[in-house]
BANU-614357 format. One record per residue (C-alpha): residue number from 1; residue in one letter; x, y, z. Coordinates in pm, 1 decimal. Layout:
BEGIN
[pt NUM,'a',[X,Y,Z]]
...
***
This chain:
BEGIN
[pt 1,'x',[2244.9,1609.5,2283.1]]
[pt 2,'x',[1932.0,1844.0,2278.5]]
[pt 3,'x',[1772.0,1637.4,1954.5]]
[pt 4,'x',[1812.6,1330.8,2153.6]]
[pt 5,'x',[1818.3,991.3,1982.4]]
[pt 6,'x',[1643.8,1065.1,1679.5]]
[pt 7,'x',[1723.2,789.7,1442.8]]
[pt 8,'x',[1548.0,589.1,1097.2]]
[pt 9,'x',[1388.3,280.2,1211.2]]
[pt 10,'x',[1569.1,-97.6,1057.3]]
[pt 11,'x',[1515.8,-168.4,761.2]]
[pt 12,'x',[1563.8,-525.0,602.0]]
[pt 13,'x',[1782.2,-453.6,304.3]]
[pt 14,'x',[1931.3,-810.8,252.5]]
[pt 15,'x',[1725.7,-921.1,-108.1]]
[pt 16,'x',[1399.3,-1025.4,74.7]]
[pt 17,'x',[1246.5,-749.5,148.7]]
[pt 18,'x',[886.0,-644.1,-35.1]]
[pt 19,'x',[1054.6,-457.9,-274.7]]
[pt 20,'x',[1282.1,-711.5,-410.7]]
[pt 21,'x',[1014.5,-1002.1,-452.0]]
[pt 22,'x',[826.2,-843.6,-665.1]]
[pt 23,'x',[1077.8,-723.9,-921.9]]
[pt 24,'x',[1294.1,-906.5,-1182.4]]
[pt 25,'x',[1653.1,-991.5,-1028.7]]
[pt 26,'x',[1847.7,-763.8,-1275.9]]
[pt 27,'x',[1637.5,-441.0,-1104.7]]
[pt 28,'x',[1653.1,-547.7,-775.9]]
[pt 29,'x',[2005.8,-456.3,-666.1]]
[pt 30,'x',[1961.7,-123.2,-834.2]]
[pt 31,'x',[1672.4,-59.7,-637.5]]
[pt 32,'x',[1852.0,-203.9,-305.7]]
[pt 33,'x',[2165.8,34.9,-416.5]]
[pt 34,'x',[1949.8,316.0,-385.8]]
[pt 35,'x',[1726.3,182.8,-80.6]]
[pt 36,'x',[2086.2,158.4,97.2]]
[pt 37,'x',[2170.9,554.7,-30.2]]
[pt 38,'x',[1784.7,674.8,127.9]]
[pt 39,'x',[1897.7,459.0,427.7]]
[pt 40,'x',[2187.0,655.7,457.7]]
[pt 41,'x',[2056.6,1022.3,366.9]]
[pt 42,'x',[1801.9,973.8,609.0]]
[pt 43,'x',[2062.7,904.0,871.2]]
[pt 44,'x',[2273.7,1169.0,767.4]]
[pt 45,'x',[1948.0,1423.1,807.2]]
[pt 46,'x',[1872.5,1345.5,1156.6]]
[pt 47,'x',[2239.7,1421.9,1294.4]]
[pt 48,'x',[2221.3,1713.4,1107.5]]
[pt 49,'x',[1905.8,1835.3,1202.6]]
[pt 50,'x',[2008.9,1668.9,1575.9]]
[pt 51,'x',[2294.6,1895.5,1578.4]]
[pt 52,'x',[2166.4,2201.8,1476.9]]
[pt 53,'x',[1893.9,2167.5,1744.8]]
[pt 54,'x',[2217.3,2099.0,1983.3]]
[pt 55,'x',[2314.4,2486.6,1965.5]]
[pt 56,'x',[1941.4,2619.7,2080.2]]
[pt 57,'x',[1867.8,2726.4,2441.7]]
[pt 58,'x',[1727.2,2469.3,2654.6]]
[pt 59,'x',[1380.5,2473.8,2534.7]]
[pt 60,'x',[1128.8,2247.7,2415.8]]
[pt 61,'x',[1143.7,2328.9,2040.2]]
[pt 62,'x',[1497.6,2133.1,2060.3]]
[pt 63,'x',[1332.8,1803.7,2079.4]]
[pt 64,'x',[963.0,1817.0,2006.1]]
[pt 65,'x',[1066.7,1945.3,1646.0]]
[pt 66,'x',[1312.7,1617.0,1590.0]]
[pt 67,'x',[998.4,1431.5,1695.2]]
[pt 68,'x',[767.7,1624.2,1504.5]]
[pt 69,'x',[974.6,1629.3,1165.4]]
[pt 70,'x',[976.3,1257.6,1196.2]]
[pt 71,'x',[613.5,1219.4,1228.1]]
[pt 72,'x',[529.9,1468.1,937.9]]
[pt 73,'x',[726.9,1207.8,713.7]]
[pt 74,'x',[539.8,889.1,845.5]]
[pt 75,'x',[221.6,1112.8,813.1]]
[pt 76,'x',[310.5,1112.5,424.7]]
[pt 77,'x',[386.2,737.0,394.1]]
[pt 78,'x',[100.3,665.2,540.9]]
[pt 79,'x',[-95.4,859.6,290.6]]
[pt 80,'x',[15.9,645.4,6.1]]
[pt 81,'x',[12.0,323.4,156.2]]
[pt 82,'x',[-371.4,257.0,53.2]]
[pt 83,'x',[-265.5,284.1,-270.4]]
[pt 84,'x',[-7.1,-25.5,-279.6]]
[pt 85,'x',[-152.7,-382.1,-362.7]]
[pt 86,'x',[-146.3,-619.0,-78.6]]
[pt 87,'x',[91.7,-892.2,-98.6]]
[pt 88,'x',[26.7,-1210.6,-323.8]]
[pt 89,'x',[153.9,-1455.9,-18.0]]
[pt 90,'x',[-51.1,-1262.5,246.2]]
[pt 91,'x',[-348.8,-1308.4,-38.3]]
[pt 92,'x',[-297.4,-1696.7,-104.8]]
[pt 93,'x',[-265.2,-1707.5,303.8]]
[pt 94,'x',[-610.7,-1563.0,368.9]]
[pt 95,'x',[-776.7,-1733.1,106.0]]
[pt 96,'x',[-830.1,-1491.2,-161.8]]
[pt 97,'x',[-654.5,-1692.4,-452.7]]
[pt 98,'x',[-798.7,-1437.6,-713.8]]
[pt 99,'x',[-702.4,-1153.9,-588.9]]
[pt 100,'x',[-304.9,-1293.1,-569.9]]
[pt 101,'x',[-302.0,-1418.2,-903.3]]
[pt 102,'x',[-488.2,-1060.6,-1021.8]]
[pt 103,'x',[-142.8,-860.3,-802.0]]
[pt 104,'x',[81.5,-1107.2,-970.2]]
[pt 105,'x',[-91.1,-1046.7,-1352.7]]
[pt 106,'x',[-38.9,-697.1,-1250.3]]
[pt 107,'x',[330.6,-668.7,-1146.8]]
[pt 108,'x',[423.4,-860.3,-1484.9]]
[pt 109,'x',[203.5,-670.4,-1704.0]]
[pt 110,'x',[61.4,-1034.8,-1818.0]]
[pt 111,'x',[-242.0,-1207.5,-1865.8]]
[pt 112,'x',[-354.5,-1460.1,-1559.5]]
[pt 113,'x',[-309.6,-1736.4,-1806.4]]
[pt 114,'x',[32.1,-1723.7,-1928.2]]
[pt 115,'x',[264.0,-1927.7,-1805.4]]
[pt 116,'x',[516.0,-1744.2,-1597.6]]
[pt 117,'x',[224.2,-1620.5,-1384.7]]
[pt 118,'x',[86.4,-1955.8,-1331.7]]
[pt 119,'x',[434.0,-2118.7,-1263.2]]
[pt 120,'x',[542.0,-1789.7,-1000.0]]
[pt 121,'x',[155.9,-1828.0,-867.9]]
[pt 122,'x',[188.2,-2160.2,-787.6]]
[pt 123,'x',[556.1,-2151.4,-654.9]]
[pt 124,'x',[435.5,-1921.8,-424.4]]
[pt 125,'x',[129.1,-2081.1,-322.1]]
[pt 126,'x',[392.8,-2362.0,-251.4]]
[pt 127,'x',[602.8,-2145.0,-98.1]]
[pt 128,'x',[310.5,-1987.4,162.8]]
[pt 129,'x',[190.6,-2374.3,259.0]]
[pt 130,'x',[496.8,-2443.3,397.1]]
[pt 131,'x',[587.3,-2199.3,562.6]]
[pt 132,'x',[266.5,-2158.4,740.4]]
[pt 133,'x',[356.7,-2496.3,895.8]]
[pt 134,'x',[557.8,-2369.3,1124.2]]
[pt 135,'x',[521.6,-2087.8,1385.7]]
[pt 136,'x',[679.1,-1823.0,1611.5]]
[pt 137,'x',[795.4,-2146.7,1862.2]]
[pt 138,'x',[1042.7,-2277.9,1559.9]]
[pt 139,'x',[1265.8,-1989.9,1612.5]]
[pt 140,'x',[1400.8,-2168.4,1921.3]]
[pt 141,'x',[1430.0,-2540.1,1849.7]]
[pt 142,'x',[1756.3,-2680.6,1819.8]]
[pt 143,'x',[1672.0,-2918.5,1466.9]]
[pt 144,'x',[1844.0,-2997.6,1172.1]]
[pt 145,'x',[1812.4,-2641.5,1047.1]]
[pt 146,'x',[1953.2,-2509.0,1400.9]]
[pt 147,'x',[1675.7,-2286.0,1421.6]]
[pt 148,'x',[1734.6,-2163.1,1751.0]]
[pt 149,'x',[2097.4,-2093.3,1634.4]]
[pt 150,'x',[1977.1,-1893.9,1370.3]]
[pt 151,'x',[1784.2,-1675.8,1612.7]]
[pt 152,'x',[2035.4,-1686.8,1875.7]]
[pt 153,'x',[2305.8,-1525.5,1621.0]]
[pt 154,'x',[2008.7,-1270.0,1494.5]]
[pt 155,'x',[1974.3,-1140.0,1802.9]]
[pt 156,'x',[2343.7,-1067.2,1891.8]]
[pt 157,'x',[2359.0,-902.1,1562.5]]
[pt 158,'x',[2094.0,-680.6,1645.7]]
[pt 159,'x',[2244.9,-658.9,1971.2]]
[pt 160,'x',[2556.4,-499.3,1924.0]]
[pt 161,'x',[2394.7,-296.0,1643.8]]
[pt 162,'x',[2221.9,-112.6,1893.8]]
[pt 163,'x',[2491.5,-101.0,2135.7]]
[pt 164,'x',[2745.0,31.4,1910.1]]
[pt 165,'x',[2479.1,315.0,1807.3]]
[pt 166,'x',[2463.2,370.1,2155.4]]
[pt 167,'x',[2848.0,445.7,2184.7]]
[pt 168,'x',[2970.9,549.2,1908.0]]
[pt 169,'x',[2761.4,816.9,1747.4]]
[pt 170,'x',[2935.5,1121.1,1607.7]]
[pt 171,'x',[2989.9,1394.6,1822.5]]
[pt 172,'x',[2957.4,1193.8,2143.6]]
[pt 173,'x',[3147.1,1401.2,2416.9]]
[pt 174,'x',[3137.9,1094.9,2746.8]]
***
């Protein structure tokens, strides 16, 4: 095809992404509804704008526009990014205690010493020292948690997703 294989890049929508940690449970599937319908627009977009491209004479407008298009979008992301807070885990992980509690006081609309902050502050302070135990190494011991069968299955997964996008995109001719 003359677009070539101009796709969205993954996106974690299983309940732990960023967006879902920071919001109460009974918003959070809404949001992920609608994450999943973006998801799918998005896709939808490229093979149309893929296809249309397909009917042009060989040229190079037929794929530096795909291309281009794609990096006018991540040009406007990237503009609002600076505005987002950083992550309270990220925070507690570096240090900067404060600052976490101050992201957390913000996201609830409440006051650093009530006590839902300082219960989710502290679970999550809990929550970043252990997991900062372990490392990029556990992924592929076989322990009690099977690790390494966790990340073995992951990978298929991710595997044949590509594969089958590979083979079975619409209007695939060989």
């Amino acid at each position: 095809m003359a677009g070539g294989n101009f796709e969205i890049p993954p996106t974690r929508t299983d309940g732990h992404d960023r967006s879902t940690r920071t919001l109460p449970s009974n918003f959070a599937g809404y949001l992920q509804f609608h994450q999943g319908s973006l998801i799918v627009f998005g896709v939808m977009l490229s093979y149309w704008i893929d296809l249309g491209f397909s009917f042009l004479e060989p040229s190079t407008i037929s794929w530096r526009f795909p291309i281009a298009f794609q990096i006018v979008l991540a040009l406007i992301i990237l503009v609002f990014i600076p505005g987002l807070p950083e992550s309270p885990r990220w925070l507690i992980l570096k240090g900067r205690d404060n600052d976490a509690l101050q992201v957390l006081c913000a996201l609830s609309d409440l006051p650093p010493e009530d006590k839902k902050i300082q219960s989710e502050f502290q679970a999550v302070k809990d929550t970043v020292f252990e997991m900062s135990k372990g490392g990029f190494r556990d992924c592929f011991k076989m322990n009690r948690n099977r690790n390494f069968h966790r990340t073995a299955l992951a990978y298929v997964n991710q595997m044949f997703q590509q594969v089958g996008d590979q083979f079975f995109k619409p209007g695939r001719t060989n």
